[in-house]
C-alpha positions in Angstrom: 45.0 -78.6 19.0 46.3 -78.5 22.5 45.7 -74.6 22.8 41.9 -75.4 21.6 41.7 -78.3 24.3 42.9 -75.7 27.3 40.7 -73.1 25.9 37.7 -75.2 26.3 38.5 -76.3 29.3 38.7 -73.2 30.9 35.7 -71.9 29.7 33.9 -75.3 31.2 35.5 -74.3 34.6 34.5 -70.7 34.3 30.8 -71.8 33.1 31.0 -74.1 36.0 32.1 -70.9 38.6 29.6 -68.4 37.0 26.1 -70.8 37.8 27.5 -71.3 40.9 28.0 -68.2 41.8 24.8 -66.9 40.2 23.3 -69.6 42.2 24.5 -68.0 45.7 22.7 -65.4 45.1 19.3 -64.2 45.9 17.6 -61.7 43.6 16.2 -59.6 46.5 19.7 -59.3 47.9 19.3 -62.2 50.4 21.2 -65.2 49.0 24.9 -65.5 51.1 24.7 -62.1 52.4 21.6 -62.8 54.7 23.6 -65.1 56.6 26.6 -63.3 57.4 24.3 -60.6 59.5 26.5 -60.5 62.2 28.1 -57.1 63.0 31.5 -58.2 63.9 31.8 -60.2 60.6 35.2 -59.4 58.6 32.9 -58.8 55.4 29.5 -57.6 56.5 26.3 -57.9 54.3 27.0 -55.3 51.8 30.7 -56.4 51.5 29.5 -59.9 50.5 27.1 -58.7 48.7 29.5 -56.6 46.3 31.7 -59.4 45.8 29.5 -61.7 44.7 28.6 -58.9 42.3 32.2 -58.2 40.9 32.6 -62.1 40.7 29.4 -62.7 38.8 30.7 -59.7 36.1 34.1 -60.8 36.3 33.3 -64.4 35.5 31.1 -63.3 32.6 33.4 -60.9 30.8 35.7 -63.6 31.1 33.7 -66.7 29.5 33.2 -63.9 26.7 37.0 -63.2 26.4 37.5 -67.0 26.5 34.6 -67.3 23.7 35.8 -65.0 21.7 39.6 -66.6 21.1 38.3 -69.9 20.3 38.6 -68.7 16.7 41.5 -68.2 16.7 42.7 -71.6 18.3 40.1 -73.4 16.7 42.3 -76.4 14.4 42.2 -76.2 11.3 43.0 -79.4 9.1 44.6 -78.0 6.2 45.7 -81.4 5.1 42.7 -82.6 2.7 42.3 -86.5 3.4 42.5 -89.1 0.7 38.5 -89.6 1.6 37.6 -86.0 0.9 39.5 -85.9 -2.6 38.5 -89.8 -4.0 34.5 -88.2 -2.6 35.2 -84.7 -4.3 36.7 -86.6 -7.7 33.5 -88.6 -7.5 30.6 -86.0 -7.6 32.7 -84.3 -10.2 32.7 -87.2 -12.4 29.4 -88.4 -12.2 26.0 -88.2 -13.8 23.0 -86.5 -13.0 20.5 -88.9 -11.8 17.9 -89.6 -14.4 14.0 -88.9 -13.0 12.2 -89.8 -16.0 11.1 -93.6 -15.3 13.0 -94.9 -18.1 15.7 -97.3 -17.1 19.1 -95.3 -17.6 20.2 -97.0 -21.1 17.5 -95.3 -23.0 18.6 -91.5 -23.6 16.3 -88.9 -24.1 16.0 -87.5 -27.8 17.9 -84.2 -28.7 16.0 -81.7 -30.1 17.7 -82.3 -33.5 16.6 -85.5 -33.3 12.8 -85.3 -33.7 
């Protein structure tokens, strides 16, 4: 269970990193980039640019990563509870309901019997 609990986790903090990263962005290429336009920047335009690029693919390869092994952590309860069983015991035992109007002490003929 605690594996399944981490698991999720991450992928909320990576969910969390991917929209805002997505959000930085500008579709025509503005987004951060336009304002670091200063020559003498350490990362110019392009450089930011690219980053944001790689992080955006890197972020989603790894929410699908993280998605993917959730099967495998996912808990399984292989211990049936005592509620499952006595509910499982008691549609096996009962009675189909009877549609026909009549109240339930009256049985329906058998064939053999008309």
């Amino acid at each position: 269970m605690g594996a399944y609990i981490v698991v999720s986790v991450l992928i909320l903090i990576v969910c969390v990193l991917l929209a805002l990263v997505v959000l930085v962005q500008n579709s025509k290429g503005g987004g951060l980039s336009s304002t670091f336009a200063g020559q003498n920047q350490y990362m110019g335009v392009r450089k930011t640019a690219d980053f944001l690029e790689k992080a955006t693919w890197t972020l989603a390869i790894v929410l699908l990563f993280l998605s993917l092994s959730t099967i495998f952590v996912i808990p399984r309860n292989q211990n049936v509870s005592k509620q499952d069983t006595e509910l499982k015991e008691f549609m096996e035992n009962s009675q189909p309901a009877d549609y026909s109007g009549r109240p339930s002490s009256e049985q329906l003929p058998t064939p053999e019997e008309k």
